[in-house]
N, C-alpha and C positions, 0 to 999 in steps of 0.2 A: 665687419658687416654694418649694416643699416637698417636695413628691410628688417631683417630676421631676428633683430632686438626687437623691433616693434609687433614680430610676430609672436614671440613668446610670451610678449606680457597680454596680447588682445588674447591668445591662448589658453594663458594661464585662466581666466575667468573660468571656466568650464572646472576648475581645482579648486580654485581658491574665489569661491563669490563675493565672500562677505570684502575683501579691498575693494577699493573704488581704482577703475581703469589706469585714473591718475596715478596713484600707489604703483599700481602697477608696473607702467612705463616709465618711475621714479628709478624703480630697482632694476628693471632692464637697463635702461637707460643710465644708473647714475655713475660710474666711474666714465661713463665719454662727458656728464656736465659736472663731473669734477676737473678733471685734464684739462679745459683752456684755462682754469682756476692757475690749476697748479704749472704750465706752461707760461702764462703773463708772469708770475713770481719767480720763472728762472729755477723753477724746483724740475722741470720736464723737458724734454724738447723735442723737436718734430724738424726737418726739413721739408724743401718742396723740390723732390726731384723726377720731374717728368720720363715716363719709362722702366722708373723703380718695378713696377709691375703694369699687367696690361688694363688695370680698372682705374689703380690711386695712383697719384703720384707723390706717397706719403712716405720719408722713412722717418720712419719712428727710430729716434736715435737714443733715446731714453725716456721710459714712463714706466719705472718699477713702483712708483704711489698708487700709478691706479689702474697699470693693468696687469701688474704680474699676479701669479696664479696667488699666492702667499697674501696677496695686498687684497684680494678677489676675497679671500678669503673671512676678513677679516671685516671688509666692507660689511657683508653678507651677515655677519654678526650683527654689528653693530646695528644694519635696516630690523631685523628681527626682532631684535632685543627694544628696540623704539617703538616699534610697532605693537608688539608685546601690553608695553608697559601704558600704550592707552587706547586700545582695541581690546584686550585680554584674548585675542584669539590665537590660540597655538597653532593652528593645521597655518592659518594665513600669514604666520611668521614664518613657519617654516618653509612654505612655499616663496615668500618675499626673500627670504634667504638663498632658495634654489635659483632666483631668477636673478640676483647680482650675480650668483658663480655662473649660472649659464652665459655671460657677455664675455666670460674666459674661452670659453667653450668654444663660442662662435666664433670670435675672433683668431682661436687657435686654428680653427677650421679653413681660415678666408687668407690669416697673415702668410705670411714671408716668415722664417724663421728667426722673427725678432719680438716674440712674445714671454718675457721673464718669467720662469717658473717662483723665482723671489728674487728680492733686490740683488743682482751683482751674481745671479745665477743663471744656467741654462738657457740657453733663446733658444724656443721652436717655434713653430708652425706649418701648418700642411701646405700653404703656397695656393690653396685656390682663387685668388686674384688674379695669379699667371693667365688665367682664361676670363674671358669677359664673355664666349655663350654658359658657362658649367656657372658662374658667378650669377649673372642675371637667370638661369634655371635654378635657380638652388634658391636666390633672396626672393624672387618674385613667386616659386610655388610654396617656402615656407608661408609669407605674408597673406598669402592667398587663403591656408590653410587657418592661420591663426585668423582672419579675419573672418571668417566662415564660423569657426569656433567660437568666435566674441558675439556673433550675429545671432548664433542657432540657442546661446542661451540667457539673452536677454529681448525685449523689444523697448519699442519705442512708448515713453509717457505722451507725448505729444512731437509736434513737427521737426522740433530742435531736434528730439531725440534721433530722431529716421536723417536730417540734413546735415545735422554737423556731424554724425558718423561718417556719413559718403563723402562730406565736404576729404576729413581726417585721411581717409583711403585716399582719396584722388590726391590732396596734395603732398604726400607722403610718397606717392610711388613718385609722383611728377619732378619730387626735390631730389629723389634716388637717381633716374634717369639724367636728371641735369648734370649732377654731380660725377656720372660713370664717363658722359658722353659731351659735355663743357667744359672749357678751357681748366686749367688748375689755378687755386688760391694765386692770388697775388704774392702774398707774404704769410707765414707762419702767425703772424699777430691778429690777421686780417682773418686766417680762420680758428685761431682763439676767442675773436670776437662772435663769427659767425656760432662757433659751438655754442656759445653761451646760450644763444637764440632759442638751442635745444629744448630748454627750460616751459617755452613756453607751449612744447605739446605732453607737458606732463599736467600742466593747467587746463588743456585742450581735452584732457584724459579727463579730468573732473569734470567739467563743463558735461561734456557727454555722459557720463555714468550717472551724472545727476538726471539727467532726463531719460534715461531708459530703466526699467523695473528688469528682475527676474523674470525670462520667459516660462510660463507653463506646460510650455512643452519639450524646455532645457531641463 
């Protein structure tokens, strides 16, 4: 998935206040902006085979570091236990922790049966990529929801707060859209570079949480 990472961390706010969005969308997000990491060093790999399913044209030929359930697991420690140690807030560790394993979750949900339960073990997944209407219903009304969520319980401090939120949405579903419905990667390297990029809406994540308060009537 894509959308649906992004939905559960703008979500998650409504649970977990006190993270900042960024936080957030760190631990949804961070085993897809570890993977170009560990894919440039030859620790991971990815083909790019057009057809593999009707959305990606990804096979995921190996990434038991950062996405099998066992590695998910472990992630999800280790965000919590960091968080932890300089926030002191428990409920918001634990919840940072629910939302690394949730990117198992998803992904089990979306893959081809090539998602490791741990290294050098079981591959599943439910194969919802096979369809690109149930795919774009499913990513596009989760984000919807979690965006809704993010909105209904925070507002805006000022103008940033109200535009770089919508800027966030629009180009978020716009980069989804490209990617279902635009040619495929060039080269496996070319989208470890592009992942990297990832990074920078967990920055996008701060930026906005800085400028919006607690809403009073979330």
């Amino acid at each position: 998935m894509f959308l649906g990472h992004f939905a559960v961390a703008l979500a998650a706010k409504k649970v977990a206040p006190r993270p900042s969005l960024g936080t957030l969308v760190l631990a949804a997000l961070l085993v897809d902006g570890i993977w170009p990491v560990f894919m440039l060093l030859g620790l991971e790999k990815v083909e790019i085979v057009p057809g593999i399913t009707a959305v990606t044209p990804l096979l995921f030929v190996s990434y038991p570091y950062t996405h099998s359930l066992a590695a998910d697991v472990l992630w999800g420690a280790l965000v919590a236990v960091a968080y932890f140690l300089f926030r002191r807030d428990r409920a918001g560790a634990l919840w940072l922790a629910a939302l690394v394993l949730s990117h198992w979750v998803l992904d089990f949900v979306s893959h081809r049966p090539d998602m490791p339960l741990w290294p050098g073990g079981p591959l599943v997944g439910l194969g919802l990529w096979y369809s690109v209407p149930a795919t774009l219903a499913v990513e596009l009304g989760l984000f919807a929801a979690g965006a809704w969520l993010y909105a209904s319980v925070t507002r805006p401090r000022d103008r940033i707060g109200a535009y770089s939120f919508s800027a966030f949405i629009v180009t978020l579903v716009a980069l989804y859209l490209a990617s279902v419905f635009g040619p495929p990667p060039p080269s496996a390297d070319a989208l470890a570079m592009t992942g990297l990029a990832g990074w920078l809406f967990v920055a996008w994540g701060y930026w906005i949480d800085h400028h919006r308060a607690a809403s009073t009537a979330g």
